[in-house]
PALO-49435 format. One record per residue (C-alpha): x, y, z; chain. Coordinates in nm, 4 decimals. Example, Ala and Ser with C-alpha at 12.3 -4.5 7.8 and 13.67 -1.06 7.14 Angstrom:
BEGIN
{{1.2300 -0.4500 0.7800} "A"}
{{1.3670 -0.1060 0.7140} "A"}
end
This chain:
BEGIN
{{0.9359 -1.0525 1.4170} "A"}
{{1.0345 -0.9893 1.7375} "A"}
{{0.8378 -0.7563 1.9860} "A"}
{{0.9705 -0.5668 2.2661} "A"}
{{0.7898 -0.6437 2.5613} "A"}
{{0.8048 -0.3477 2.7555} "A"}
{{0.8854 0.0180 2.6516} "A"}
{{0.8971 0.2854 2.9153} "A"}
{{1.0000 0.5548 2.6751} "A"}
{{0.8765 0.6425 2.3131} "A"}
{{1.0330 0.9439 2.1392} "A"}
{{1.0290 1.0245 1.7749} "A"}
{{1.3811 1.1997 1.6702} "A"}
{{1.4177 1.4437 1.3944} "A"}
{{1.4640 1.3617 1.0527} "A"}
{{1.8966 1.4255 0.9241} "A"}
{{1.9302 1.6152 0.6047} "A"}
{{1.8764 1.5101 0.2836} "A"}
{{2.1793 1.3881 0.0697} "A"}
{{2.2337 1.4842 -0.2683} "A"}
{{2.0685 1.2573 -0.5352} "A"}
{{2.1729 0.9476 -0.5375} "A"}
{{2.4133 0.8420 -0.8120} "A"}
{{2.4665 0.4466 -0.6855} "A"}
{{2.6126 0.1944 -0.9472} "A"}
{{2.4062 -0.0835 -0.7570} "A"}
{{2.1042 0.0860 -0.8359} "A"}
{{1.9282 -0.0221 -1.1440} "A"}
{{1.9466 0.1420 -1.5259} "A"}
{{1.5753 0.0743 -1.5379} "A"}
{{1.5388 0.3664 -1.2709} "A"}
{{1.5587 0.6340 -1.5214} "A"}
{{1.5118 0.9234 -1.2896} "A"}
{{1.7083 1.0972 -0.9938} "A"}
{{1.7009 0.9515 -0.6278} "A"}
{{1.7105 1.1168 -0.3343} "A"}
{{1.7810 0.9860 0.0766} "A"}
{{1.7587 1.0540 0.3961} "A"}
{{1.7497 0.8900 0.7234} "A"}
{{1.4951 0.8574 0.9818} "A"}
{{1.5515 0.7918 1.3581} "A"}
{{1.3678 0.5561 1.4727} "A"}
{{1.1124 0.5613 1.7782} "A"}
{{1.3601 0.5102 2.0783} "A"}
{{1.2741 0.2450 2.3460} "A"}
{{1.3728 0.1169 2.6781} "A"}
{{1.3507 -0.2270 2.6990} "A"}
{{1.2373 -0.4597 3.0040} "A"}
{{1.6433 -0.4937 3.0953} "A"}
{{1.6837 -0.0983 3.0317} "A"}
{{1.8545 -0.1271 2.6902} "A"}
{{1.7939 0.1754 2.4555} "A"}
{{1.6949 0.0788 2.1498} "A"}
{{1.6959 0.2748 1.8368} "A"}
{{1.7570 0.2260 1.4422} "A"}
{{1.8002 0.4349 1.1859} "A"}
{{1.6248 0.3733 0.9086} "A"}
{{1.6418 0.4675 0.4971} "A"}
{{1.3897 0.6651 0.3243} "A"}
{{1.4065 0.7074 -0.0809} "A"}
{{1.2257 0.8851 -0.3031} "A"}
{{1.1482 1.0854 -0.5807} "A"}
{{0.9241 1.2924 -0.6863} "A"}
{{0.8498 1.4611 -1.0081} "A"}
{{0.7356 1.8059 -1.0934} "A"}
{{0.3557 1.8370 -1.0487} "A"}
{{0.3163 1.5081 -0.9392} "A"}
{{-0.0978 1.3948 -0.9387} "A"}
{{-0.0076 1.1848 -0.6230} "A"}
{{0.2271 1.0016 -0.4049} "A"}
{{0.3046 0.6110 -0.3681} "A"}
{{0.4329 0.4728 -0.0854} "A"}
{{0.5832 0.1402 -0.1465} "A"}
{{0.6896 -0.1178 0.1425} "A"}
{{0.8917 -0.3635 0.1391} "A"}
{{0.8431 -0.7535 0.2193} "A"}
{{0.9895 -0.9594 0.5129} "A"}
{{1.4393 -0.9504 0.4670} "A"}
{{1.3674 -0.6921 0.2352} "A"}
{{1.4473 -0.3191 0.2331} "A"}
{{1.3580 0.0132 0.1199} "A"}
{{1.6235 -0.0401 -0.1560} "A"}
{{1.5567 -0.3234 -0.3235} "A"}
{{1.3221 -0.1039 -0.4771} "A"}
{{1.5805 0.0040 -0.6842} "A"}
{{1.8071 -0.2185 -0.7018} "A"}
{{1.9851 -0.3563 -1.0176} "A"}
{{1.9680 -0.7315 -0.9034} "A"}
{{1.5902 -0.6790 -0.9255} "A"}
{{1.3785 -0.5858 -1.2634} "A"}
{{1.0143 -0.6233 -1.1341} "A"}
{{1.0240 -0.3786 -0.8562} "A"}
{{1.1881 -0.1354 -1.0594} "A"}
{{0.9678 -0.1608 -1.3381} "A"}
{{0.6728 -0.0769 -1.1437} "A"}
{{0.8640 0.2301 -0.9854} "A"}
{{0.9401 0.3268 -1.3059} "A"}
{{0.6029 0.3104 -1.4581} "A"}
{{0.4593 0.4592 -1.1529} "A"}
{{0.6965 0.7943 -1.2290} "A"}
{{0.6582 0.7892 -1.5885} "A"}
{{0.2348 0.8749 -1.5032} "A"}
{{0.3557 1.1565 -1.2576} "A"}
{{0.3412 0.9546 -0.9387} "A"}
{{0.6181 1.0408 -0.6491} "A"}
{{0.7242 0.7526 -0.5266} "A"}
{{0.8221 0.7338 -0.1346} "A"}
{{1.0040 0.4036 -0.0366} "A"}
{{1.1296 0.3147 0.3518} "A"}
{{1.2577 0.0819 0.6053} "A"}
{{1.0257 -0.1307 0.8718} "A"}
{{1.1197 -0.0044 1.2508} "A"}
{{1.2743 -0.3733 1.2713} "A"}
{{1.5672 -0.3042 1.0895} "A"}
{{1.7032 -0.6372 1.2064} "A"}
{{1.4156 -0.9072 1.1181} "A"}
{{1.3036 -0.6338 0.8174} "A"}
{{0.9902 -0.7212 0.8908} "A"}
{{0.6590 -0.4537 0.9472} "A"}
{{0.4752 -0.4648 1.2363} "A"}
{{0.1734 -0.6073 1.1182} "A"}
{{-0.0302 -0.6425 1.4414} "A"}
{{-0.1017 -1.0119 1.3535} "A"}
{{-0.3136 -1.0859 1.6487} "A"}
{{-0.5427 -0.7849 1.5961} "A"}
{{-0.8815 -0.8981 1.6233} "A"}
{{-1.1446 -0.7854 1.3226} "A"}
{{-1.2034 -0.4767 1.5191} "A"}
{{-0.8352 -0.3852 1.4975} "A"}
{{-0.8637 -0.0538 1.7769} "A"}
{{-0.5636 -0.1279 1.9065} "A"}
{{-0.3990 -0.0193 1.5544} "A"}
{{-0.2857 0.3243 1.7106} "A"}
{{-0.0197 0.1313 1.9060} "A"}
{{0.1164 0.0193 1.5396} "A"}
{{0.5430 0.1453 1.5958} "A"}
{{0.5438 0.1362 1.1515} "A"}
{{0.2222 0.3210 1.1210} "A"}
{{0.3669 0.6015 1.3762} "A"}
{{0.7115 0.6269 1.1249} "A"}
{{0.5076 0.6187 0.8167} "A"}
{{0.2893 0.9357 0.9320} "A"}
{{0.6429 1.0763 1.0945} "A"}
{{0.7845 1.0658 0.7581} "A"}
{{0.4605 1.1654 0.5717} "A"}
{{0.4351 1.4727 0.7802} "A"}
{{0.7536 1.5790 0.9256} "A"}
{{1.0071 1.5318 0.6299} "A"}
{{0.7903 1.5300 0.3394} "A"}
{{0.5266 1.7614 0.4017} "A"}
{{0.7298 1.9722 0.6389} "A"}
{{1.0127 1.9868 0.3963} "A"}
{{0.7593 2.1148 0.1224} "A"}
{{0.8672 1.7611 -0.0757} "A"}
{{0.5135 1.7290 -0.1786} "A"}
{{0.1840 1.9020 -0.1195} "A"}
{{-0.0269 1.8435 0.1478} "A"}
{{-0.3394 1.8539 -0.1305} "A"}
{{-0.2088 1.5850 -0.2945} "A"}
{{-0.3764 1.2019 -0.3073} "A"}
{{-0.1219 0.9041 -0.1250} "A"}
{{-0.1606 0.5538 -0.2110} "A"}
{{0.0326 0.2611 -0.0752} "A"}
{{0.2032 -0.1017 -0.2039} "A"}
{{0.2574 -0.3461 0.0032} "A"}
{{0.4010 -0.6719 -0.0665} "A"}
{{0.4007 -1.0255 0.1505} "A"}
{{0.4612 -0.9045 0.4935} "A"}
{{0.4623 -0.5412 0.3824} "A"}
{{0.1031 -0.6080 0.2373} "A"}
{{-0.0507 -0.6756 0.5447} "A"}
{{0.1319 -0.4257 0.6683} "A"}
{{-0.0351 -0.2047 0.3826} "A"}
{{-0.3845 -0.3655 0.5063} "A"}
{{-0.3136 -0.2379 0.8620} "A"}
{{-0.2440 0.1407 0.7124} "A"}
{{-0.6178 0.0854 0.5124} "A"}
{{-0.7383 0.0594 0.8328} "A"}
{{-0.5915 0.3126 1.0134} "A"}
{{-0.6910 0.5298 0.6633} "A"}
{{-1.0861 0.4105 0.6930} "A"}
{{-1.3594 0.6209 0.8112} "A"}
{{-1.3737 0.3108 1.0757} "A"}
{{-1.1489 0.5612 1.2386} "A"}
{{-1.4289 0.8022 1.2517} "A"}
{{-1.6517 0.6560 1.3983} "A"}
{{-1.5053 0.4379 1.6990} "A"}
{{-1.3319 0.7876 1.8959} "A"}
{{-1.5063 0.6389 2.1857} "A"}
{{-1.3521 0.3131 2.1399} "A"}
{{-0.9801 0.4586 2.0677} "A"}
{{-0.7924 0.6321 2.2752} "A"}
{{-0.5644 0.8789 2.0681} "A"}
{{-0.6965 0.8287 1.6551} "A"}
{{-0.4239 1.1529 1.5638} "A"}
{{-0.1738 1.0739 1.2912} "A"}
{{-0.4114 0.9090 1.0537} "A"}
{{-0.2298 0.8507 0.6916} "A"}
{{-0.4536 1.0039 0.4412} "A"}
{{-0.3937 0.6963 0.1954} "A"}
{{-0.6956 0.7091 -0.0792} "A"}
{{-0.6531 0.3936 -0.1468} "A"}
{{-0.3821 0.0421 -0.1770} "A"}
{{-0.2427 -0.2116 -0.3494} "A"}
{{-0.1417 -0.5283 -0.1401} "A"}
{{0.0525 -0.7647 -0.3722} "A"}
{{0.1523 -1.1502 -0.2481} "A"}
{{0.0369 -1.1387 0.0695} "A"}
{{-0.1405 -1.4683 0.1652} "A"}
{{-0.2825 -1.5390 0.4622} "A"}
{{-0.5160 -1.3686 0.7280} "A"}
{{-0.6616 -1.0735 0.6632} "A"}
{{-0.9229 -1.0016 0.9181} "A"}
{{-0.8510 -0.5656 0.9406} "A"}
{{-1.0670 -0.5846 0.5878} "A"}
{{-1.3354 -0.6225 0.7620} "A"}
{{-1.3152 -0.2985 0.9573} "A"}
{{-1.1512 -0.1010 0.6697} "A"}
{{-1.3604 0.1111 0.3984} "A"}
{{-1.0097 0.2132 0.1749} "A"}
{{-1.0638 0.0694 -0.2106} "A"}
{{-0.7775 -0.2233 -0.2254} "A"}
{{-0.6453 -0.4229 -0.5143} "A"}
{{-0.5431 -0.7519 -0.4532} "A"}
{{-0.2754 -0.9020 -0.7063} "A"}
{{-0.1347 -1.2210 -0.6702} "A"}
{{0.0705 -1.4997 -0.8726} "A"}
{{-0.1276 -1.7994 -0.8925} "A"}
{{0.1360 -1.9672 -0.6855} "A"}
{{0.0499 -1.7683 -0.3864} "A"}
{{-0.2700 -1.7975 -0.4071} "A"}
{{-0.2703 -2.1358 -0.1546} "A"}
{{-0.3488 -1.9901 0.1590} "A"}
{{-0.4460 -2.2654 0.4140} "A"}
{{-0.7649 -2.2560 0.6234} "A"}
{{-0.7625 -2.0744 0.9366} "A"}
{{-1.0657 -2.3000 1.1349} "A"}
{{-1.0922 -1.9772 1.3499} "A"}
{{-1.1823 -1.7350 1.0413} "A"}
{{-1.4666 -1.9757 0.9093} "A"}
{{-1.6270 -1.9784 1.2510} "A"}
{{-1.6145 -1.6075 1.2777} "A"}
{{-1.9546 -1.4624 1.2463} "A"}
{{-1.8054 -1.1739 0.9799} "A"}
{{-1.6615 -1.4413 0.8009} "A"}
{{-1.9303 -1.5898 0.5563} "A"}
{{-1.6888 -1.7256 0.2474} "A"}
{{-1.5153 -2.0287 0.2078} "A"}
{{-1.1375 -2.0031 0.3611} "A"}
{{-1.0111 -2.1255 -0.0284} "A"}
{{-0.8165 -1.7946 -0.0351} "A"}
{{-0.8138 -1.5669 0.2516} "A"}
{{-0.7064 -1.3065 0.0045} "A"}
{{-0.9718 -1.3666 -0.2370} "A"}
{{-1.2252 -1.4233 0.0262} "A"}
{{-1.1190 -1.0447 0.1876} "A"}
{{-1.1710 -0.9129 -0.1538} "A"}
{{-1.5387 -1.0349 -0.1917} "A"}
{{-1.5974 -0.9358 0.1973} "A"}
{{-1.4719 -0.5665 0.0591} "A"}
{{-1.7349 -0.5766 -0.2576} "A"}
{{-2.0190 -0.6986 -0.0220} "A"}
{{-1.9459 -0.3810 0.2099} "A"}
{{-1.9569 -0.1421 -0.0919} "A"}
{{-1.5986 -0.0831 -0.1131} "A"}
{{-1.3916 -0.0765 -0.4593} "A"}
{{-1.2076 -0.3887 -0.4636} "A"}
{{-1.0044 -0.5556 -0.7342} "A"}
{{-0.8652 -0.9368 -0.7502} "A"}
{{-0.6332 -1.0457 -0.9911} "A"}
{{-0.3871 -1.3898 -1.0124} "A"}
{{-0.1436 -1.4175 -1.2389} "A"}
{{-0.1097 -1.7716 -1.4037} "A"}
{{0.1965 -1.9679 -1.4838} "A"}
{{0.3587 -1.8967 -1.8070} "A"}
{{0.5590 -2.1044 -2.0348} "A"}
{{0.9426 -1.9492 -2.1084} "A"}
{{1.0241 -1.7961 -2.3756} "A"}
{{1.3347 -1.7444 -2.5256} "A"}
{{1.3164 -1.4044 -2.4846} "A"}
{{1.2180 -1.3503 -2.1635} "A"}
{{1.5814 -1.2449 -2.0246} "A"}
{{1.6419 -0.9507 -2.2552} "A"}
{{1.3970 -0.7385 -2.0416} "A"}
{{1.7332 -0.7702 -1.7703} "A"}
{{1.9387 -0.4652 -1.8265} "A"}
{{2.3271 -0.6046 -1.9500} "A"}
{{2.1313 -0.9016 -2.1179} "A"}
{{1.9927 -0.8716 -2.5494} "A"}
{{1.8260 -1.0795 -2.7716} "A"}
{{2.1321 -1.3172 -2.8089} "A"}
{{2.2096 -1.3830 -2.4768} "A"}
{{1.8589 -1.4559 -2.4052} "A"}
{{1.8248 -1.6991 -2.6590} "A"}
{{2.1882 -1.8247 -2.4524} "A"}
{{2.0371 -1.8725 -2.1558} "A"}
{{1.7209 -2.0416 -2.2458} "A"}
{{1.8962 -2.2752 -2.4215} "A"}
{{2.1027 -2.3781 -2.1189} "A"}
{{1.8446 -2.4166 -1.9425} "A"}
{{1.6391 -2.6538 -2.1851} "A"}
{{1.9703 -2.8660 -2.2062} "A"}
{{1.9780 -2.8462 -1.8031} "A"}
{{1.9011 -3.1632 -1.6054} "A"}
{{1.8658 -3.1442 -1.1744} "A"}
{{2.0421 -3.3720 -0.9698} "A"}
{{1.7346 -3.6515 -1.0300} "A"}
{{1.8202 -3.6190 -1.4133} "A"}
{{1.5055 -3.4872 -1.4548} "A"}
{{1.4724 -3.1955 -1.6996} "A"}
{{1.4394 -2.8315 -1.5617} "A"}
{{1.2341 -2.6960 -1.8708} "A"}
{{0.9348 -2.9243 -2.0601} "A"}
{{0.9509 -2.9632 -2.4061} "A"}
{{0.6215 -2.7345 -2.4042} "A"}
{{0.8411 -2.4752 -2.1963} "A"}
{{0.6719 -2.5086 -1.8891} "A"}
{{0.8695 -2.4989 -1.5339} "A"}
{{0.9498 -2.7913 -1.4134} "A"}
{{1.0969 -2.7120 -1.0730} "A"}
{{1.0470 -2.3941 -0.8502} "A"}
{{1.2361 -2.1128 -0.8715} "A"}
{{1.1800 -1.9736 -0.5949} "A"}
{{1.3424 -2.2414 -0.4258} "A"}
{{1.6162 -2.3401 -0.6418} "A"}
{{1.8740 -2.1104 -0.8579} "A"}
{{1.9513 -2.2405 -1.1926} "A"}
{{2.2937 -2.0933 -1.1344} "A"}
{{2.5340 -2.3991 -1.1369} "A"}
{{2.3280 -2.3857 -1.4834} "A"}
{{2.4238 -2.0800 -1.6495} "A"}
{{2.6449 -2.0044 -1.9153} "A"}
{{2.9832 -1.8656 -1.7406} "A"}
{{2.9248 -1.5136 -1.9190} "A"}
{{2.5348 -1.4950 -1.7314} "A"}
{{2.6218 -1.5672 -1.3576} "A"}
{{2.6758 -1.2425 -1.2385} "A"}
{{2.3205 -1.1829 -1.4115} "A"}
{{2.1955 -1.5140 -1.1521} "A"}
{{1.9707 -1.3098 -0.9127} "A"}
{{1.7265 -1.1286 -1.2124} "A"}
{{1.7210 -1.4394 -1.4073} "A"}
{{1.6250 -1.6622 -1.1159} "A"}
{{1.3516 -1.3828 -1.0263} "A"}
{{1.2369 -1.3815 -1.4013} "A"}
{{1.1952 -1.7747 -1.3580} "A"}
{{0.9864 -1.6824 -1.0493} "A"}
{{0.8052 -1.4273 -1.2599} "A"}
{{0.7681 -1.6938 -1.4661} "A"}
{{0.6357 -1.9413 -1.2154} "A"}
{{0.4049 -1.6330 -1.1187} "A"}
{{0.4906 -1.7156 -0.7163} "A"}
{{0.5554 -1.4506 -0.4806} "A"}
{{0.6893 -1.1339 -0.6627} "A"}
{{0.6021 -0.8167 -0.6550} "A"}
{{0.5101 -0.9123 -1.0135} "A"}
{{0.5274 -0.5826 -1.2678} "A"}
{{0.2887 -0.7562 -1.5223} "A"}
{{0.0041 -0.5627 -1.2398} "A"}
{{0.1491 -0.2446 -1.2958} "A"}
{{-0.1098 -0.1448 -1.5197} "A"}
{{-0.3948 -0.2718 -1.3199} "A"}
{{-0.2447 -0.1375 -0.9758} "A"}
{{-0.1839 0.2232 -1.1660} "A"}
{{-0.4807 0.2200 -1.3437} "A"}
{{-0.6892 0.1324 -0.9564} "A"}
{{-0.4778 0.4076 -0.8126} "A"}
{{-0.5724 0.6776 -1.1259} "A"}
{{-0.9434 0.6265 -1.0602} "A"}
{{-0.9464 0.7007 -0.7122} "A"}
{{-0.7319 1.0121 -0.7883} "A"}
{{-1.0779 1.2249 -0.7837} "A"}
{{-1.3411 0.9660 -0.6598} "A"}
{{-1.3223 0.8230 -0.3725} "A"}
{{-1.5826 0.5414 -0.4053} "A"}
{{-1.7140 0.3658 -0.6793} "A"}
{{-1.8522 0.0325 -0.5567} "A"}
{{-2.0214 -0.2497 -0.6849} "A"}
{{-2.3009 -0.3672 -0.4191} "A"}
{{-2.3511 -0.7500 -0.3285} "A"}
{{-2.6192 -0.9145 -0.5597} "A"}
{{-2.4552 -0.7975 -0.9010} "A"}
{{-2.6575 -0.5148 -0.9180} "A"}
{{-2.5203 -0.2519 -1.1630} "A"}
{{-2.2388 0.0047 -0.9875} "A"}
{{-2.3070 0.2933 -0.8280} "A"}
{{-2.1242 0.6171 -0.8114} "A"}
{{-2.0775 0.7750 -0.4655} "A"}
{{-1.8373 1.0785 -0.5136} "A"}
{{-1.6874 1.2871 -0.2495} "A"}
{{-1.4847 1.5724 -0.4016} "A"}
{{-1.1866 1.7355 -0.2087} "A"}
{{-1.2779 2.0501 -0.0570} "A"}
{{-1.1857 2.3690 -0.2188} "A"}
{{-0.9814 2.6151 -0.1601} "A"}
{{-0.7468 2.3786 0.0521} "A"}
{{-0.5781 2.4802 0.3492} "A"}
{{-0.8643 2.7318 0.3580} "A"}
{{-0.9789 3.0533 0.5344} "A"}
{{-1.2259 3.1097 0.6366} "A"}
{{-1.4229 2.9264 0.4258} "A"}
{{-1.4310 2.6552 0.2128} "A"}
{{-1.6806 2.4459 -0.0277} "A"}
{{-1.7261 2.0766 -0.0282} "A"}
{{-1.8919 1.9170 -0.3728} "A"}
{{-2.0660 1.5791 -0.3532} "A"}
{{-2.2415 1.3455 -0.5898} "A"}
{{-2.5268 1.1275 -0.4486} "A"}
{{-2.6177 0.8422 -0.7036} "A"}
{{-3.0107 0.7869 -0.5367} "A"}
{{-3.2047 1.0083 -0.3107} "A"}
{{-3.1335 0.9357 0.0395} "A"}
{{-3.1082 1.0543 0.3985} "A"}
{{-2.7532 1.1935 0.3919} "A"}
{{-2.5363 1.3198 0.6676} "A"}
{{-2.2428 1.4895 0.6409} "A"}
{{-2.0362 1.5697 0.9703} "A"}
{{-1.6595 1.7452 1.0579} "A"}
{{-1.4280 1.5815 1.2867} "A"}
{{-1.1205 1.7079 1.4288} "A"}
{{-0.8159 1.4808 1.3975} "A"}
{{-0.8863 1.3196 1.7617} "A"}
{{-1.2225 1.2000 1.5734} "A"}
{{-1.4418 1.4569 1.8130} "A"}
{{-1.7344 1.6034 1.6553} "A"}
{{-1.6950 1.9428 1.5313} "A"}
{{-2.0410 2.0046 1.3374} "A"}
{{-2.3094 1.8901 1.1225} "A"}
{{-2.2952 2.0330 0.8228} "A"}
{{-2.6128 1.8487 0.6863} "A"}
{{-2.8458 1.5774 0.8449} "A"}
{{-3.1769 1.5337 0.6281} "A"}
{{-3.3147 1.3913 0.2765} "A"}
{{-3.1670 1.5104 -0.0377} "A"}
{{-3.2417 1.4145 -0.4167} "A"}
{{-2.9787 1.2429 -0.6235} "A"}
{{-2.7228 1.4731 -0.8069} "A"}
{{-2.4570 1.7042 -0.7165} "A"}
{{-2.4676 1.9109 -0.4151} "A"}
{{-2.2427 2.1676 -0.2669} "A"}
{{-2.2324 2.3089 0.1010} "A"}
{{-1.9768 2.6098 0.2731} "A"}
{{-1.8417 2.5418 0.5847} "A"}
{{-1.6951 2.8290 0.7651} "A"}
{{-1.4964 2.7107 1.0420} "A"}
{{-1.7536 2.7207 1.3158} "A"}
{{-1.8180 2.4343 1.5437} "A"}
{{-2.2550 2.3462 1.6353} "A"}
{{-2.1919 2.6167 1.9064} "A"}
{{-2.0422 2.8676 1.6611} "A"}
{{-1.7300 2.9330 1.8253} "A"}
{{-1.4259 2.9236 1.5718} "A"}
{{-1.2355 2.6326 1.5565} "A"}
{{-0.8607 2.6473 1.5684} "A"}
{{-0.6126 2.5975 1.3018} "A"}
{{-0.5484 2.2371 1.1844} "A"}
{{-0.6334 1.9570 1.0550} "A"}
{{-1.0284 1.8413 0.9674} "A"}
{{-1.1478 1.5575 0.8452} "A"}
{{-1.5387 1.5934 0.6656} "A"}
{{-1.7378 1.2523 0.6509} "A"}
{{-2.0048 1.1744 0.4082} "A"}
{{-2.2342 0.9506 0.4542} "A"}
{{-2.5336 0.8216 0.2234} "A"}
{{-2.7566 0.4851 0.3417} "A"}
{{-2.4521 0.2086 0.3418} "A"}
{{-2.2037 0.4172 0.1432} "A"}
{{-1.9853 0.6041 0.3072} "A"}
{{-1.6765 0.8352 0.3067} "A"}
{{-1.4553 1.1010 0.4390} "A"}
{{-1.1845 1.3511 0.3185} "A"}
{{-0.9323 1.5374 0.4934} "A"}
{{-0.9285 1.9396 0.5044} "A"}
{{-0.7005 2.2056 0.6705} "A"}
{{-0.7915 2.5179 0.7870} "A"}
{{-0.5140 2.7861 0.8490} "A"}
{{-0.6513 3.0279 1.0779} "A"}
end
């Protein structure tokens, strides 16, 4: 993508009106529920020839009545907040819809480069990542989290968010873990200005191959899902020679995911393996039964490619790449308009680079158990899994005080510490040896001096020999 190499001026506009619920005839039938939009202004620059630059960018959404959390969901490199939605697609909205139907909202939106529609990633970050708060997406992801949604009383400020990321928009998703992570926390020396962190509990990164060296600074629980097809990365020489980097450069993904369990962070890793077709496979399209299904596989077993060499095995196996090559010129006449959900069924097929929905399950099931705990991890060695539980603070927004439940899983030295939203120390709620089990503690909105704090936004970090964890808290004064 490109980058702009100077800026001089960096203002956030407002947030236009909602519009009614969408009622779009491009959007799919598999997106059983309402739709709503608005648009967000992007940050405005001044380039190094004094051009102003600014976009405006979509935002969809919905979100259900007593929703148990939101999803953000972001979209991969020449992709867009729609396609989400879209009726040329089936996977993505099958995992929107399946998100809804458990009683997630689901928040979807547009990179800053509207152009490239690509997220700014912060590829060159190093593995200590502090220059994250310059991130331009992160900065319009909390701008929308907190000035339209939570402003706009679209959701509640108590409730959990999660992300999903795929390809480019999962590392973009990996840069937002970060920016979530306790990491955050601790480094306020380090950082100049750590406000507007994105309370994400926890994220899903799906297809995205390649370097991802902000794991090791993050402590967010991620699942990894991939299509064995993706799952190729090449070897970075530099990441086998860094000193943080003790696993074999096979899969960078794979290899992040084992770097997350050795930390004591919940971490799941899944790949998808080739399928053969089967004749049914296309009915799942909206527009497309049993029948025509049978139609189009048949067409495609009969198919030859310009070598003469047959597109489908007589086991049913791919023989060419679908991601790569349309099996339009292929079709029977009645299917083309159908070409762009069949080819991505092939893909799905194929298992290469999809925001697959066969990991809905897994990805919603990840998300539901970090709904109420924000740490179960599994520590190197194979040792059995230990539960490390932080529980939100409650009453929330609070006043004056408020109670903060925790579950220790051994006896340890435990700390547990408030931080304003710059990352300064507030107070030390606790600093000294306590006994497995559950313990509770008041806090009541005194700093270690005992001055009252002012109204805002707290965050209260736990921490117990390696595990550790924080949670966010508001007090309305």
């Amino acid at each position: 993508m490109f980058r702009l190499q100077a800026y001089i001026l960096f203002i956030f506009g407002a947030m236009l009106s909602p519009q009614p619920a969408i009622q779009a005839q491009d959007f799919s039938p598999i997106i059983n529920f309402p739709v709503e939009h608005f648009i967000f202004e992007s940050a405005t620059y001044v380039d190094a020839n004094g051009d102003s630059i600014r976009f405006n960018l979509d935002v969809y959404y919905h979100i259900p009545a007593n929703p148990i959390g939101i999803i953000y969901f972001f979209h991969g490199s020449g992709g867009s907040a729609r396609l989400w939605f879209v009726k040329t697609r089936v996977e993505q909205p099958l995992l929107m819809r399946e998100a809804v139907s458990r009683g997630f909202g689901v928040v979807s939106m547009e990179s800053n480069n509207r152009n490239g529609k690509v997220w700014d990633n912060n590829a060159e970050l190093d593995s200590t990542a502090l220059q994250v708060q310059d991130n331009v997406d992160t900065e319009h992801v909390w701008r929308v989290h907190a000035d339209s949604m939570l402003a706009k009383n679209r959701y509640s400020a108590d409730l959990p968010l999660f992300a999903v990321g795929f390809s480019n928009g999962g590392a973009f998703t990996n840069m937002l873990a970060l920016r979530a992570s306790t990491f955050y926390l601790t480094h306020q020396d380090s950082i100049p200005d750590i406000s507007h962190i994105i309370p994400f509990r926890a994220v899903a990164i799906y297809g995205a191959v390649g370097r991802f060296t902000k794991s090791m600074a993050y402590d967010l629980p991620t699942i990894f899902n991939l299509g064995i097809n993706d799952n190729k990365a090449p070897a970075y020489p530099n990441m086998t020679n860094h000193p943080d980097w003790p696993y074999p450069p096979e899969s960078s993904v794979e290899a992040s995911h084992n770097l997350l369990m050795a930390r004591g962070v919940a971490s799941e890793f899944n790949v998808k393996p080739e399928e053969t077709l089967q004749p049914y496979r296309f009915a799942r399209i909206p527009g497309i039964d049993t029948t025509g299904s049978r139609m189009i596989y048949d067409a495609l077993k009969a198919a030859r490619g310009q070598n003469g060499q047959r597109l489908i095995s007589e086991q049913d196996s791919l023989l060419f790449n679908p991601k790569r090559n349309s099996v339009r010129s292929v079709l029977p006449q009645q299917f083309k308009d159908f070409t762009p959900q069949i080819d991505e069924q092939l893909v799905a097929v194929y298992a290469e680079h999809l925001p697959l929905s066969d990991f809905k399950n897994n990805t919603l099931d990840f998300f539901e158990e970090h709904l109420t705990v924000t740490s179960v991890t599994q520590p190197a060695g194979g040792a059995s899994p230990h539960t490390f539980v932080l529980e939100q603070n409650y009453p929330n927004p609070f006043n004056p005080t408020t109670t903060i439940t925790y579950t220790l899983s051994e006896s340890s030295i435990i700390t547990l510490k408030i931080y304003n939203i710059r990352g300064a120390l507030i107070r030390t709620l606790i600093d000294t040896y306590q006994n497995a089990g559950i313990h509770r503690v008041s806090w009541d909105g005194r700093d270690d001096s005992g001055k009252i704090v002012p109204s805002g936004q707290y965050y209260y970090d736990l921490q117990s020999g390696r595990f550790r964890t924080a949670r966010k808290m508001i007090l309305l004064q």
